[in-house]
N, C-alpha and C positions, 0 to 999 in steps of 0.2 A: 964318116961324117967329116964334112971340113972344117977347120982349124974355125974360122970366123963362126961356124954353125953352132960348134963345140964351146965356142965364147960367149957366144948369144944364149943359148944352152946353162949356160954357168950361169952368166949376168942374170936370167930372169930367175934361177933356182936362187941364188945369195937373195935377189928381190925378197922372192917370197917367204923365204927362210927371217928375213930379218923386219920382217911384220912386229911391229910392235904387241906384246904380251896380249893388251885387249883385243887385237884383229885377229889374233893370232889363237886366240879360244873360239872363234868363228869356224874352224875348223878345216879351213884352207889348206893349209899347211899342209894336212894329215891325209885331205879326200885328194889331192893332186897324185895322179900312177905318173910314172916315169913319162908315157908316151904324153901325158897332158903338158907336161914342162915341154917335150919335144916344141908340139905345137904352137902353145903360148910363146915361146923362144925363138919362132919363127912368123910369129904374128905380122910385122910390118910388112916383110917380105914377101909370105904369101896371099895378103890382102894386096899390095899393089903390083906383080903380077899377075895376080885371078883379075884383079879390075883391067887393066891392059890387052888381058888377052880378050878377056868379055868386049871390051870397047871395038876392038879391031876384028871380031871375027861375028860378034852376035847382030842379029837382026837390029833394023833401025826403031824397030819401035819397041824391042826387048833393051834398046840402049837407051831409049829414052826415058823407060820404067825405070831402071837402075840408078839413069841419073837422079831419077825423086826420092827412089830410096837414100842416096846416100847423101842427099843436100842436108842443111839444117847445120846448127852449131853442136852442143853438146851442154845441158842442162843439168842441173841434182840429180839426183836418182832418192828422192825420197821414197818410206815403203809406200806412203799415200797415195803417193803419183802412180806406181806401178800398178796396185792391186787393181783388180776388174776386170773386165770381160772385154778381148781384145779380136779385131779380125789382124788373120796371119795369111802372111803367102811369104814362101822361098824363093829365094835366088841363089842358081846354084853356078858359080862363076870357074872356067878354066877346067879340063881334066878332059871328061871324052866330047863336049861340047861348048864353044867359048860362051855361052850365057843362054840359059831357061830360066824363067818366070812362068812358076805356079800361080794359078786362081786363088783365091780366097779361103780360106778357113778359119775354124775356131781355137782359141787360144784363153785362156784362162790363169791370170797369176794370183795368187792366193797369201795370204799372211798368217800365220799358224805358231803364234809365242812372237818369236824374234828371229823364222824363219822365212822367208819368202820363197812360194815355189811356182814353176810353171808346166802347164800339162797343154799339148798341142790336141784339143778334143774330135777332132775332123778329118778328114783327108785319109789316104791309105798307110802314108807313111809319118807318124807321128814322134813327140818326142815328152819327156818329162823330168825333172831333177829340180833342182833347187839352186838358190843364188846364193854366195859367198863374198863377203866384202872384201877385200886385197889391200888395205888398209893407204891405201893412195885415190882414193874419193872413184874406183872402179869396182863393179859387180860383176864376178865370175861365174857366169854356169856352168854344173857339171850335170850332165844329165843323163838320158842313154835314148838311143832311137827303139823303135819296133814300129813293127805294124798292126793293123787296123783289127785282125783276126788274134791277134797274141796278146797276151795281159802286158803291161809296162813292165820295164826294167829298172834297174837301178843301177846310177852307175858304178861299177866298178867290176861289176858281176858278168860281165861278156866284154871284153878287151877290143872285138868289132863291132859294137854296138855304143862304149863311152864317145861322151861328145863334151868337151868344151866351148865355150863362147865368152866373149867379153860383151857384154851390154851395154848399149851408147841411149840416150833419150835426146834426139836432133832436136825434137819440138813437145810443146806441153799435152800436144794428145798422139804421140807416134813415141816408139821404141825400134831398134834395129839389135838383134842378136846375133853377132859378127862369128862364123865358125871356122877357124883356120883347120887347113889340110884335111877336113875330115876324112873318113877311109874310105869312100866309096861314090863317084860318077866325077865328083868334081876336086878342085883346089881349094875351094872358100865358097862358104854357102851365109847365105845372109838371113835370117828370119825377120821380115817385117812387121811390128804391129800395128794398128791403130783402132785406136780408142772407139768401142761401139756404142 
């Protein structure tokens, strides 16, 4: 690991470590594996190389879907806003193709106490976990992929199956669940939702 990876590395572990007491019974802290700090610690990085390589190598009108997903500002993330019944489609940015865009599916986020969860209900390759507050006004998913023929996972429990994501809301009816480095075709995969 280099020296700067290894600092970036550190810097987001002290972040999270030093979650104030009430973010920090959210249980962040505890549900993050070692490879999750990796990722989130390399966030910046491998969001704007996945995008880069996607711009310059994917199709023109795969770049032009991309650019819609990633327009918009950055709004509250109240549980309000979130819960309901969402269409999703993938982007899967840099690795063995510079950008794919998935069709449409079902996605569903749910509110359960003072949890909030999201379960991807459609498509072959799906995903499910729950969101986590990072005590700096961002929601962190930890979730785990499977597919269409398998029961959900949870994460923690298959080490090539955890996924994290950081959750952005551009606009008051769209969401984007941003996934650094995950393990397998790509660099950076994007979940987009909107609002049905």
């Amino acid at each position: 690991m280099s020296r700067v990876r290894a600092a970036a590395c550190a810097l987001v572990t002290a972040m999270v470590c030093a979650l104030p007491a009430a973010q920090a019974a959210d249980g962040l802290v505890d549900a993050l594996t070692k490879r999750d700090r990796e990722r989130l610690a390399a966030f910046d990085e491998a969001r704007a190389g996945a995008i880069a390589e996607a711009g310059k190598g994917g199709s023109a009108a795969d770049v032009a879907v991309l650019d819609g997903i990633l327009a918009g500002g950055s709004l509250p993330l109240d549980d309000a806003a979130l819960t309901g019944r969402w269409r999703c489609r993938t982007a899967k940015l840099g690795g063995n193709l510079p950008l794919v865009v998935y069709g449409w599916f079902a996605c569903r986020i749910d509110a359960k106490g003072d949890t909030l969860t999201l379960v991807k209900t459609s498509g072959s390759q799906r995903t499910s976990g729950r969101f986590y507050d990072d005590g700096a006004g961002r929601r962190i998913y930890l979730g785990a992929g499977h597919y269409s023929d398998e029961k959900p996972k949870t994460h923690g429990a298959d080490p090539d199956r955890d996924e994290v994501a950081v959750l952005v809301r551009p606009d008051a009816d769209r969401l984007r669940l941003e996934f650094p480095l995950p393990r397998y075709e790509s660099r950076f995969d994007i979940l987009e939702l909107n609002r049905r």
